[in-house]
VOGU-3710 file (C-alpha; in Angstrom, 3 decimals, decimal comma):
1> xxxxxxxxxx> 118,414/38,556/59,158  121,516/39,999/60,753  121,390/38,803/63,992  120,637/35,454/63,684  123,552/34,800/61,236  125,519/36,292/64,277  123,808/33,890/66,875  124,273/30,886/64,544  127,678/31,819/63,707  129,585/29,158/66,305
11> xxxxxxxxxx> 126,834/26,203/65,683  127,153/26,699/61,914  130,882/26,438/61,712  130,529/23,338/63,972  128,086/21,927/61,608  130,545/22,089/59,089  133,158/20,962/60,431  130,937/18,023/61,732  131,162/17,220/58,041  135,213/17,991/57,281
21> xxxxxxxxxx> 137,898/15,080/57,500  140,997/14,561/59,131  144,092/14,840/57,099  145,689/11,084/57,287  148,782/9,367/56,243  147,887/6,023/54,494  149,956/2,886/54,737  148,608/0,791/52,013  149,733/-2,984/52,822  148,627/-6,562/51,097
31> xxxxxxxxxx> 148,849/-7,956/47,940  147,298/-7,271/44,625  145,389/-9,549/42,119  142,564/-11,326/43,447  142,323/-10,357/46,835  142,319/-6,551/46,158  139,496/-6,653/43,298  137,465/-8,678/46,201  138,200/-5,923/48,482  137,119/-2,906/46,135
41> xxxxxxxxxx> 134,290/-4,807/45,079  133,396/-5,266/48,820  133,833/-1,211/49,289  131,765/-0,344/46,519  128,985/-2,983/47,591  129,002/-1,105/51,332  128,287/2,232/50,265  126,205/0,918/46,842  123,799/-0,488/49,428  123,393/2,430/52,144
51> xxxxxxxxxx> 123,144/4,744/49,127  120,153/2,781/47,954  118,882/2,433/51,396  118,613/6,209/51,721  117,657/6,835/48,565  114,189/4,384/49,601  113,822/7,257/52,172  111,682/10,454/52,477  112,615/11,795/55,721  115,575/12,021/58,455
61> xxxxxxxxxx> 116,416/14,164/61,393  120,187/15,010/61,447  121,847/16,219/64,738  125,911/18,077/63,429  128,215/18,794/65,709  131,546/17,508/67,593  132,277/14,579/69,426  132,217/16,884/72,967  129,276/18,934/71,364  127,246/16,245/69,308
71> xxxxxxxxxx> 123,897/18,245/68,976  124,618/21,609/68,384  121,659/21,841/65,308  118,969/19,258/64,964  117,877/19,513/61,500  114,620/17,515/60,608  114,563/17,206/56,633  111,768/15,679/54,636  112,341/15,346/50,978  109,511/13,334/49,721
81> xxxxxxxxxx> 106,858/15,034/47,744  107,154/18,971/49,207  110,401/19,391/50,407  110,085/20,564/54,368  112,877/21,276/57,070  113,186/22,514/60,766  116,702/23,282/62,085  117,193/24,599/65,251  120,261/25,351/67,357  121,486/23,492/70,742
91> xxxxxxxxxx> 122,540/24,808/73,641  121,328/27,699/75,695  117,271/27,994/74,749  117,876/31,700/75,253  120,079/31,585/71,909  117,759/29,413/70,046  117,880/29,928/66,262  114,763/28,317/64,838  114,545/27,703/60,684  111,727/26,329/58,971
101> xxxxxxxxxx> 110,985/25,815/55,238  107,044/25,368/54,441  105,765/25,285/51,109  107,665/27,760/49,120  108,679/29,845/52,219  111,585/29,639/54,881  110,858/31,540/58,024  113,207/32,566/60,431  112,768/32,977/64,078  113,341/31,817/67,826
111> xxxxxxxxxx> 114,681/33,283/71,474  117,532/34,672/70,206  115,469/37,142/68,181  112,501/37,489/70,791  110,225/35,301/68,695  110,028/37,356/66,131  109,477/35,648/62,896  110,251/36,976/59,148  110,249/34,746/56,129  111,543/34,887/52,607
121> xxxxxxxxxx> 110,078/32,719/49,101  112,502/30,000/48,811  113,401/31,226/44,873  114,186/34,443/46,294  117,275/35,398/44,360  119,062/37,569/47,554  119,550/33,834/49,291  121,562/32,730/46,379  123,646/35,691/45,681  126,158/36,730/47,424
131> xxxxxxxxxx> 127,021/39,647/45,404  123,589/40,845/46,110  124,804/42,374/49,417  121,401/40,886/51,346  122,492/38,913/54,454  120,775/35,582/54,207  122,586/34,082/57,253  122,524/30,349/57,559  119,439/29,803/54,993  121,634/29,343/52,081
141> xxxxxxxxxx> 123,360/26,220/53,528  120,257/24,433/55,376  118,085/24,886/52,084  121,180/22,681/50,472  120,636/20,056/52,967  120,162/17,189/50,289  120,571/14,129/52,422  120,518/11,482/49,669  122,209/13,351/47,141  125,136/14,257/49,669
151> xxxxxxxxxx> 125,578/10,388/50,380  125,732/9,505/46,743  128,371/12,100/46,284  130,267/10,533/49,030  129,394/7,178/47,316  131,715/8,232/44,525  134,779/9,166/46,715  135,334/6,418/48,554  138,060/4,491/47,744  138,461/2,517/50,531
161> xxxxxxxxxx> 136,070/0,745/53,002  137,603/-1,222/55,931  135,223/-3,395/58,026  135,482/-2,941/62,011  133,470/-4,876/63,235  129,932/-3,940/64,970  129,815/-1,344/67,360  126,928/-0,045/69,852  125,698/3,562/69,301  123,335/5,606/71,790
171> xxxxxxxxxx> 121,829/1,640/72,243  121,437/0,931/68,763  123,923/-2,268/67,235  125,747/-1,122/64,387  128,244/-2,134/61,507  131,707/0,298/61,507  133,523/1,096/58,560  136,470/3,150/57,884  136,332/5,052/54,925  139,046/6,511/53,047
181> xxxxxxxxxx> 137,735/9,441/50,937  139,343/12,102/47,955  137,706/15,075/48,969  138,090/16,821/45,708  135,819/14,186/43,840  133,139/14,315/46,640  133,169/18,304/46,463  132,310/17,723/42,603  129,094/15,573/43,539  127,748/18,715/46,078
191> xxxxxxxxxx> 126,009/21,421/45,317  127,853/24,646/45,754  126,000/25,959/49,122  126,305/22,332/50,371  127,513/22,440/53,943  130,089/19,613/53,376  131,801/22,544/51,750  132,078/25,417/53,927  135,318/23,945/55,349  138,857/23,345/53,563
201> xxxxxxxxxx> 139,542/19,286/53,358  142,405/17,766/52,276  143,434/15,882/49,467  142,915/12,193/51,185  140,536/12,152/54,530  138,796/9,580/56,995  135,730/9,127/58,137  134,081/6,995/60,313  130,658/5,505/58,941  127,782/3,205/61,151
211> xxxxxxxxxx> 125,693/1,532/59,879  122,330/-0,048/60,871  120,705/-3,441/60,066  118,791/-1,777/56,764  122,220/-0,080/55,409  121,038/3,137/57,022  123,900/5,853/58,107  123,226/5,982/61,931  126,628/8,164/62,069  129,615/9,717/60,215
221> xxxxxxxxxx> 132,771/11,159/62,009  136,208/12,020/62,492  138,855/12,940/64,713  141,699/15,293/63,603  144,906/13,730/65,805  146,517/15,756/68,271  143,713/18,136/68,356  140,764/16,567/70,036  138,521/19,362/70,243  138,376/19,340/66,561
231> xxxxxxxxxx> 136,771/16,033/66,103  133,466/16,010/64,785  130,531/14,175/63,890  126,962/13,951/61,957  123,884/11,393/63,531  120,848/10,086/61,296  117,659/9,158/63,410  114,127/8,894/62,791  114,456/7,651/59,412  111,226/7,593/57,468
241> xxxxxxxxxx> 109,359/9,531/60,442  106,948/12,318/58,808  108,449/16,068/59,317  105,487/18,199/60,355  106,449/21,716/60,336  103,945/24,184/61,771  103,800/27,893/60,040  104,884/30,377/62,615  101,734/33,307/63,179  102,509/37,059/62,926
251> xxxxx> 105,218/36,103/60,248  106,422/39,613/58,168  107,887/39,205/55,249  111,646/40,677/54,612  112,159/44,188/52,525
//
């Protein structure tokens, strides 16, 4: 599995970084009493919802990368009764990574390695273990992919929610908020080969969440200022759609 964790190493780092705030300087303003336990009660009813929303889910295809690069991996993730998942890189199809979990196998595969395909049993303890010296490339971090759970972490961590209004995305009429988010108590909530983790946040970030009509995520993002290239971003479509994930033939198992 060395040379796809080479080919995937650009698209992977966007991915997480897709995920990673902006460090921010917060000017907190208004008065306190009454109006601010409406407002907190109002930020924890915003995410309370979506979390629920998502949790009523089974299935979701994710697109991570960066405001100039927003597809660089399509992930399809199904979590509902066996877990299933499909990632595969953007860009040039000639550098295609292609990752599939089916049943209690992930396979591994696409242009970039000539269509060759190798797989590994998901419990295999080299994926997990980076002491073991084995190099599982990206597999670690999509097998983490835990869609609800990452949102109820972030559920947790927001302390702020600031209504902007609605807001068109790719044709689809939205609700914006601004979140303000302690990165340290969202880490807690993820598992340790989350992706949301493969980046170092700052103490206090922002995000950017939209929302649909059901409280579904349609997108999270962020901008770091003065560096545009950095910004990033994360899309949810296809929520509830079945993952089908065929089994790739000629498969060989890795030594």
């Amino acid at each position: 599995m060395c040379r796809p964790r080479s080919a995937l190493a650009r698209p992977l780092l966007t991915a997480a970084l897709a995920t990673s705030f902006a460090l921010i300087t917060t000017a907190c303003s208004g008065g306190e009493g009454a109006d601010a336990d409406a407002a907190a009660y109002d930020n924890a009813d915003v995410l309370a919802e979506m979390s629920e929303a998502v949790a009523d889910q089974g299935s979701v295809r994710l697109t991570l990368g960066t405001k100039q690069s927003p597809a660089d991996i399509t992930v399809d993730s199904n979590w509902a009764d066996e877990p299933t998942l499909r990632a595969l890189t953007g860009g040039d199809p000639a550098q295609q990574l292609d990752v599939r979990r089916v049943g209690s196998r992930v396979y591994v595969g696409g242009e970039v390695v000539g269509n060759q395909w190798t797989y590994l049993e998901v419990d295999d303890p080299r994926i997990a273990d980076p002491e073991s010296g084995f190099d599982a490339g990206p597999v670690p971090t999509l097998l983490a992919i835990d869609v609800p759970g990452d949102l109820a972490a972030l559920e947790s961590a927001v302390s702020e929610a600031t209504d902007e209004g609605t807001e068109d995305i790719d044709g689809q009429e939205t609700e914006h908020y601004t979140l303000t988010v302690d990165s340290e108590t969202w880490f807690e909530g993820l598992g340790e080969s989350s992706m949301y983790r493969a980046m170092e946040l700052p103490a206090s970030v922002t995000m950017d969440l939209y929302v649909d009509d059901d409280s579904l995520p349609v997108r999270l993002a962020y901008e770091v200022p003065e560096k545009p290239a950095a910004s990033a971003q994360v899309g949810f479509t296809d929520w509830g759609t079945p993952v089908e994930v065929a089994v790739p033939q000629r498969a060989k198992p890795v030594s």
